[in-house]
N, C-alpha and C positions, 0 to 999 in steps of 0.2 A: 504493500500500500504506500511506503514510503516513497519509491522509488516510482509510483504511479504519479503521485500528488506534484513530485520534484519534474516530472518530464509534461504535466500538466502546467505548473509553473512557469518553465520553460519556455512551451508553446503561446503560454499568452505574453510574455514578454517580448518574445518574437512576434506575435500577431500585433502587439501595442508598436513596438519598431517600426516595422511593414506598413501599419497604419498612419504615423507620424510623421516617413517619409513618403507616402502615399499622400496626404493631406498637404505637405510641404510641396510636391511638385506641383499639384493640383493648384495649391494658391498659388506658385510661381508664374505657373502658365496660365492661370487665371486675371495677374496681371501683366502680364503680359500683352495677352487679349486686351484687355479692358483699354490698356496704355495705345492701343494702335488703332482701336475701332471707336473708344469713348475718351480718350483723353484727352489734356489741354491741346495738343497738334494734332490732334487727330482731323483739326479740320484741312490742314495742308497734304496737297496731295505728294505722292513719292511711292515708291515699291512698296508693299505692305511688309515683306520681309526686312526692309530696312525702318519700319517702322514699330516692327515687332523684336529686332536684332541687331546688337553692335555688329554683329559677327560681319555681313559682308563690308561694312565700312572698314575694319581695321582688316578684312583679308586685298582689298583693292588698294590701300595703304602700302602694305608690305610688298602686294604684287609692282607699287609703283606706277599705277595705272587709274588714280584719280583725276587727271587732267583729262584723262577721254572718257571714262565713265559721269563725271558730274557734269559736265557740258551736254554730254546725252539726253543724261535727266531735266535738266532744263527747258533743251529742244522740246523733250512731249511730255513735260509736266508745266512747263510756266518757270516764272523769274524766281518765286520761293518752292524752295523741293525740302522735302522732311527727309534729311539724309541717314538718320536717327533717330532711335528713341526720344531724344532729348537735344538735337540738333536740327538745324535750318538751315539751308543755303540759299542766298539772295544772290542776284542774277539782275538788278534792276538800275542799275545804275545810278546817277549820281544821287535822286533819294536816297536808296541802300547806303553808299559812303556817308551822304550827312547824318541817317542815321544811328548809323553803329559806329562811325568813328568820328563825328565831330562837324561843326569845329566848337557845338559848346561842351564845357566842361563840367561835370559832375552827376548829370543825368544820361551818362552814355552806357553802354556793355562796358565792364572792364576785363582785361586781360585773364581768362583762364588759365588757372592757379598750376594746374596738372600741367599744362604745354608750356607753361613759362616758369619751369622752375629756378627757386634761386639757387647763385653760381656755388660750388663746392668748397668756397671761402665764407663763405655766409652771408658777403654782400651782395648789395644789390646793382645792378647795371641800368642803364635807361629801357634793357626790354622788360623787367622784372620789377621796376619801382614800384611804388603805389602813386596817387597821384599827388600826393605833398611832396616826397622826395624824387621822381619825375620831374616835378616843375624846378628843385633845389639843382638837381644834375643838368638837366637843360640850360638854364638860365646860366649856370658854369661855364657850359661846354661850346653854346650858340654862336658865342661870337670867334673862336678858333673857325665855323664853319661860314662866316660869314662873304659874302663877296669880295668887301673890303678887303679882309683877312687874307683871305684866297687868292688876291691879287700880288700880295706879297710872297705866296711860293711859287710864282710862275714862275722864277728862272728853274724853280725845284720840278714841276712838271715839265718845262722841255726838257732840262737835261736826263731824263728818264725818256722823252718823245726820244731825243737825239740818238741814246744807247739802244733806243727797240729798233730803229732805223740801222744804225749800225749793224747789230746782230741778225737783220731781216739782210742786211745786204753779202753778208757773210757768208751765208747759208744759200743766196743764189749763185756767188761768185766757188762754191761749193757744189753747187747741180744741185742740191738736197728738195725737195717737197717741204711743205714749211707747215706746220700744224696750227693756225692760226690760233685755234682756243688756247692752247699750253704757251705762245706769245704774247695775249692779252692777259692769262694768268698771271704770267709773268713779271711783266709788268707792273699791272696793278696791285702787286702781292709786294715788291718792289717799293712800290711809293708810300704805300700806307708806312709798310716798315722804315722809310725813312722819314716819314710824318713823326710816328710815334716813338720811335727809336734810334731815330737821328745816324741811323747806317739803313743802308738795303739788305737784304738777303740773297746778294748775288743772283737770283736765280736769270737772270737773263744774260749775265755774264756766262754762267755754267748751262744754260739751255736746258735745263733738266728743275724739276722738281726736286727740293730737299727733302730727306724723308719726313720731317716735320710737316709741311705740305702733301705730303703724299698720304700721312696717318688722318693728318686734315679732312680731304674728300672722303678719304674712307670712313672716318669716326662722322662727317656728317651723316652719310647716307643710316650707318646705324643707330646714331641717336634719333632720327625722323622714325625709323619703323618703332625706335625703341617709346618717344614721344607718343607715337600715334596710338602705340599698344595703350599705352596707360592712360590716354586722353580718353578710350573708349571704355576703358571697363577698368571699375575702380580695383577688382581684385586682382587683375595683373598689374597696377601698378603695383600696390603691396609687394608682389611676390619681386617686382622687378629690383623695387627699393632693398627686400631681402637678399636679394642674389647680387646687386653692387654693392651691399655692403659686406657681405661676407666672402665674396669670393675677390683676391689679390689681383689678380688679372685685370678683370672687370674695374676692379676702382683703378689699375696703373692707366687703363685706355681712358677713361675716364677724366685722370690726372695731368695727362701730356701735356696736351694744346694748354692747358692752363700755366701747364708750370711753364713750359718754353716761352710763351708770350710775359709772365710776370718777371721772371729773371730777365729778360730783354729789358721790360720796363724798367725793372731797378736797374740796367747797366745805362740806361741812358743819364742818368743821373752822374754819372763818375762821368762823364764826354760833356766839352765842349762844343756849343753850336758854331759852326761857323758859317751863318747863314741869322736870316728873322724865327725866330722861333717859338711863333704866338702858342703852340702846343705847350709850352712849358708852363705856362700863366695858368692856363685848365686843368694840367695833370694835377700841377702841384694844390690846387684848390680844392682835391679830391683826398679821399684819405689813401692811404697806401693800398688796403683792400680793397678800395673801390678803383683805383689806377688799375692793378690787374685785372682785376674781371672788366674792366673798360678795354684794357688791350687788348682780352681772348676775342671779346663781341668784335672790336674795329676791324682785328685782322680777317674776320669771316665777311660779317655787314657792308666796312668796305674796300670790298676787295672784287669777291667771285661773284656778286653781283653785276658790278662793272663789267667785269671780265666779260661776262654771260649776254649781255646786253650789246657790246659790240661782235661776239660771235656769231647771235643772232642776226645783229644787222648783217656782218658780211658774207653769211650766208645767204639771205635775202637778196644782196646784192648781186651775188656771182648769178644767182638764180634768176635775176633781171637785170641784163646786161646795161639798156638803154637806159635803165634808171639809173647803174653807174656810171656812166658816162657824164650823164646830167653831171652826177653829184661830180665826179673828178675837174669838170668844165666851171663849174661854180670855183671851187676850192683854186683851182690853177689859175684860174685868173685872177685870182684878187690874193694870194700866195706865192710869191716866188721863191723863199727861203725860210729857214727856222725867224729869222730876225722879223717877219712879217706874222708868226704864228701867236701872236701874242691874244689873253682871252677875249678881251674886249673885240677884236678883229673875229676871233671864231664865234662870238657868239652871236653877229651879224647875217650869220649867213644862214639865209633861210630856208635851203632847202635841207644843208644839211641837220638841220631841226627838225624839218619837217622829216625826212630820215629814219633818225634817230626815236622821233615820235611812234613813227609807223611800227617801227623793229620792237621797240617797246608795248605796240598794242599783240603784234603776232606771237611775240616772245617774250611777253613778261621776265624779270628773274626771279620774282617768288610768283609763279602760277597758280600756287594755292590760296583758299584763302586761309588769313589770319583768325584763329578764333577769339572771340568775347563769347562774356557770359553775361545775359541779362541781368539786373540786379532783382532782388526779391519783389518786390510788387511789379515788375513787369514791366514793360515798356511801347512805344507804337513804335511799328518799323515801316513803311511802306503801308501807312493809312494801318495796317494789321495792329492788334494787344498782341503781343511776344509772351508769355508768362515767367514768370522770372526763373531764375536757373537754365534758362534755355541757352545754348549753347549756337552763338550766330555768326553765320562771316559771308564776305563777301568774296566771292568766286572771280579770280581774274580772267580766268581764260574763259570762263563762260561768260562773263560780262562783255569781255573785247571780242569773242568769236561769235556774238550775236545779232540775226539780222534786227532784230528791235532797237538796235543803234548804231549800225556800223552797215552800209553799203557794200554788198560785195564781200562781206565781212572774213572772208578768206586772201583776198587778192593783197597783195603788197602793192599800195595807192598812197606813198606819202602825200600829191596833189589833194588828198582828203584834209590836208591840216593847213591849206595855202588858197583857202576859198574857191577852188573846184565845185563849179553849181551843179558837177555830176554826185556830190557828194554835201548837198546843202542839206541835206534833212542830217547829216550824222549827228548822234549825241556826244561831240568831241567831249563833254563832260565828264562823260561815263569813263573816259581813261583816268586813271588814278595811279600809276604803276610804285608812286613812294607814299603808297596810304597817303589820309586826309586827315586833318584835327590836329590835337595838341600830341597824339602822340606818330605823328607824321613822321619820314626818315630824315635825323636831322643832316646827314652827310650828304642828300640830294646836289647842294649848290658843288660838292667837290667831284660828285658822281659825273652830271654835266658838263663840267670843267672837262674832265679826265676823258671822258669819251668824246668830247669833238676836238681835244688834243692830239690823241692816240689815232684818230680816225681818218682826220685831215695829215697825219705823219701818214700813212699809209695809201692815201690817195695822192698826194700828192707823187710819194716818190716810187709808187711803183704799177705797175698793171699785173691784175691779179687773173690766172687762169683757173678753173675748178677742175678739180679731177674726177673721173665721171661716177666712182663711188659715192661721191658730198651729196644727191640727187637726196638721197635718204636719211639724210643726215640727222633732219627732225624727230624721225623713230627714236624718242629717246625715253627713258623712265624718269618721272618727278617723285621726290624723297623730298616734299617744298619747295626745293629746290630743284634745276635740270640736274640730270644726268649725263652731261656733257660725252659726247664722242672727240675724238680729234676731226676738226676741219683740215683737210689735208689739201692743199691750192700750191699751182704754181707761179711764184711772183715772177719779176723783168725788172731790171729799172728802168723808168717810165725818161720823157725825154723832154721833161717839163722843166 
């Protein structure tokens, strides 16, 4: 009887079990349910499985394949798509930017806490502030990125034009194929580093990426899947947070680009400027923690951005010959030599704007969007109540590849930005490529700078042939950021 009663026992403890996690998936998928067919977004249309599941959001993530899948959903859903249980993406243009990003301050999304974590030092940077110490960092840092300002490192951007020209002519005088993306990285990897650290990092000297750069790209691409995991589902970030902290590996990748950028930072301090060096006035108004995690962010934000934005352009261009031409015909006649390259002169010229414009709307450098998080009582976005916690961003590439404000909105048509009445209805508004509002890119005026510098070096002094693999070149994977191939062209020097 004992041994009846004990297996009796038993059994109902196991049927109580059985029942517990039987009642527990039942509510799960209960709301589940409820969250996709009755809840706050339920009125937004979008996949029902993406309204019922993180899962295909962070599996399109990892596959690197959200630039072409959320432009999709827009086409046959509309300008807001429920990309998530708890996520929206706008597609509306410039309402969408004033909404969620500005330009007033205090009643906007603020920065989601998961995709913006702070740095491994414990400060904070301009992408992770809050908004008091956002406006404390800005207000430091604005006038280093100012026109004014900027005007004072132009002999420091030619003489980085002068050295890319150099090593482009090297390389012909060589026979070599010239991989134009790894030249623009170059480059621009180059200048910041001698912005912030008052030396280059040789790389266009050596032609090669340093490893330090080379861990670079690679620790991007993994901390975007690795962001994107825990931006969707809160128990793999836990597990993630568990697995960087305990496993050595994991925190030394993690540690790299930190340390190498903050050790740079303190070495600039033992050096001598021999040059204006308004950087030093900003650094120094920061505290030490915060100077490093400000050089880790510069050397990424701005650098491969840049970079990415004229490799787009010049892809664009070899891909329409007669538009480069235009653009070389502009640049050559009113450029005869570096001494003529001065900013004020490049930023006169309007088609190369218009240009740069255009390559900017086809090829954004963050094609994603940025996310915010509604605050608790909600907010209107595009006429809509948003409910608070809702997770919102605005979609560049569905924004710029849309015909609801862009003509043709495939074609590379810089004439679109220079009053072309084939292209009078465009909502040139709708381009945004350096966010909108107060938390805007503040390095924009040195990004513009740097690209009609680097651009106009390039048109003027050489003629660029495409090699007939480049065709594809756009097949690429987005991790936020492109997934850069090498642009492989063959240059000349031109006879200008």
């Amino acid at each position: 009887m004992d041994d009846l009663g004990e297996k009796i026992r038993k059994f109902n403890s196991f049927q109580l079990f059985v029942s517990f996690i039987g009642f527990a998936v039942s509510y799960y998928l209960g709301q589940l349910f409820y969250n996709a067919y009755f809840g706050p977004l339920s009125r937004f249309p979008g996949p029902r499985l993406r309204a019922i599941s993180r899962i295909p959001a962070i599996w399109t993530t990892i596959l690197g394949i959200d630039h072409e899948v959320i432009p999709a959903l827009h086409r046959k859903y509309g300008p807001i798509v429920r990309l998530g249980p708890t996520e929206l993406s706008f597609a509306g243009g410039a309402k969408a930017w004033e909404d969620i990003h500005g330009p007033k301050k205090g009643t906007l999304p603020y920065k989601d806490p998961i995709f913006y974590p702070r740095s491994i030092n414990g400060a904070n940077s301009l992408m992770t502030a809050n908004e008091a110490e956002h406006s404390r960092q800005r207000k430091i840092m604005s006038h280093a990125f100012s026109d004014r300002t900027l005007k004072e490192q132009e002999p420091l951007l030619k003489s980085w034009a002068v050295k890319m020209k150099t090593k482009l002519a090297e390389s012909i005088a060589a026979g070599e194929l010239v991989d134009m993306v790894k030249f623009y990285n170059c480059t621009t990897f180059d200048i910041m580093a001698d912005l912030l650290f008052l030396e280059g990092l040789d790389l266009l000297e050596d032609g090669e990426y340093s490893p330090w750069i080379k861990n670079l790209f690679g620790g991007i691409k993994s901390a975007i899947i690795v962001l994107g995991a825990r931006r969707y589902s809160s128990w793999i970030n836990h597990l993630i947070e568990y697995y960087v902290k305990n496993n050595e590996q994991a925190r030394k990748a993690e540690y790299e680009h930190f340390r190498y950028a903050a050790e740079r930072i303190d070495g600039r301090w033992q050096r001598t400027a021999d040059r204006p060096d308004p950087w030093a006035k900003f650094l120094g108004s920061l505290t030490r923690e915060e100077q490093h995690v400000t050089a880790s962010v510069l050397m990424v934000a701005g650098t491969e951005t840049t970079a990415t934005a004229l490799s787009g352009l010049t892809y664009h261009l070899i891909q329409n010959p007669m538009t480069m031409e235009k653009l070389k015909m502009e640049i050559r006649s009113k450029i005869r030599s570096f001494d003529d390259m001065t900013l004020e002169n490049l930023a006169r010229m309007k088609y190369m704007q218009a240009c740069i414009q255009e390559a900017l709307r086809l090829y954004p450098p963050v094609p994603s969007g940025l996310p915010r998080k509604v605050p608790p009582g909600g907010l209107k976005i595009c006429e809509e109540h948003i409910p608070g916690d809702t997770i919102v961003s605005v979609h560049h590439v569905s924004t710029y590849r849309s015909l609801d404000h862009f003509k043709s909105a495939d074609k590379f048509a810089p004439e679109r930005w220079l009053g072309d009445p084939n292209y009078a209805e465009d909502h040139r508004d709708a381009l945004e490529p350096f966010q909108t509002g107060p938390r805007n890119c503040l390095g924009q005026n040195l990004a513009w700078h740097e690209m009609r510098m680097l651009l106009a070096t390039v048109m003027l002094h050489f003629d660029i042939t495409p090699e007939p693999d480049t065709k594809n070149w756009m097949n690429q994977k987005v991790y936020v950021l492109w997934e850069k191939k090498p642009l492989f062209c063959r240059l000349q020097n031109s006879n200008a």
